[in-house]
N, C-alpha and C positions, 0 to 999 in steps of 0.2 A: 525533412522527416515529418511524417504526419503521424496522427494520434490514432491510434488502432482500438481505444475506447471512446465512445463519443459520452459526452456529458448524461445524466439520466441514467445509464449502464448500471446494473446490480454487480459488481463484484466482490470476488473471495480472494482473502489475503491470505498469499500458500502459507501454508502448516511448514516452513522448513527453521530450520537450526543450526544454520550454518557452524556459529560458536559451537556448537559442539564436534567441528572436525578438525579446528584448528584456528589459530589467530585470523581475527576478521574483525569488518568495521562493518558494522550494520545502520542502515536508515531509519529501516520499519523496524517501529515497536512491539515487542516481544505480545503485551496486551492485545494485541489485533490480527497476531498472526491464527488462521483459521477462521479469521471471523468475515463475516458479510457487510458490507454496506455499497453506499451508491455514488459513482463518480459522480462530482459537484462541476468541477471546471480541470479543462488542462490546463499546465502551466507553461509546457512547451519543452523543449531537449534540452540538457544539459549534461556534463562529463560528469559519470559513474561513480558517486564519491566512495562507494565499495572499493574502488580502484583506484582512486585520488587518493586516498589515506596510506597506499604504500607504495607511493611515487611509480604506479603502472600505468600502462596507458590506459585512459579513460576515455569509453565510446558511450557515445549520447544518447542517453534514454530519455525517453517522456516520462514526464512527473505530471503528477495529477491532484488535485486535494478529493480525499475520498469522505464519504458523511459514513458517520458510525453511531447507531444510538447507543447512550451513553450506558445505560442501564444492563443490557446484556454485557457488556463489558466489566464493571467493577460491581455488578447488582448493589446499585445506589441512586440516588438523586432523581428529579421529577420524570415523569415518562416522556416529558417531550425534550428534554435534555438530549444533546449531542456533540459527538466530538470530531472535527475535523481536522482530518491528518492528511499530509505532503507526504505519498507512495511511486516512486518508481515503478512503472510499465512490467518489469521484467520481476516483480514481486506478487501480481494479479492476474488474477485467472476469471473470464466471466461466468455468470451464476447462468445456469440452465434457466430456463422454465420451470416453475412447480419444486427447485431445488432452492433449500433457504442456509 
């Protein structure tokens, strides 16, 4: 399996809410979903813990650590503050051009 975002990549962490249709185990934090930042590095495939958490079977996603500045996020701490977070593939969407 190979990584369908290369490192440097602008992406968006989709806007979804799974908990709101029924029991679920979610990765990405609530904080990040809709938001932008830039794939740092991948980490490589691993089984689905969306689906590992209720003994289904788990097909292997690429997980990535994505950069987020920090400041858009919780509007606090210095401007070059950031926070990196471990996202599943199947949770990001790439950013256009000219779209932030």
């Amino acid at each position: 399996m190979t990584a369908a975002i290369a490192p440097g990549t602008r992406v968006r962490v989709k806007a979804d809410w799974p908990e709101e249709r029924g029991p679920c185990h979610i990765r990405t934090p609530h904080y990040v979903r809709g938001r932008t930042g830039t794939v740092e590095r991948v980490l490589g495939a691993f089984p689905n813990p969306e689906d590992l958490a209720f003994g289904r079977p788990a097909p292997r996603r690429m997980l990535y650590q994505v950069l987020f500045d920090q400041q858009p996020l919780w509007n606090e701490g210095n401007p070059r503050d950031t926070v990196l977070i471990e996202i599943y593939e199947h949770w990001l969407e790439p950013v256009s051009e000219g779209r932030h």
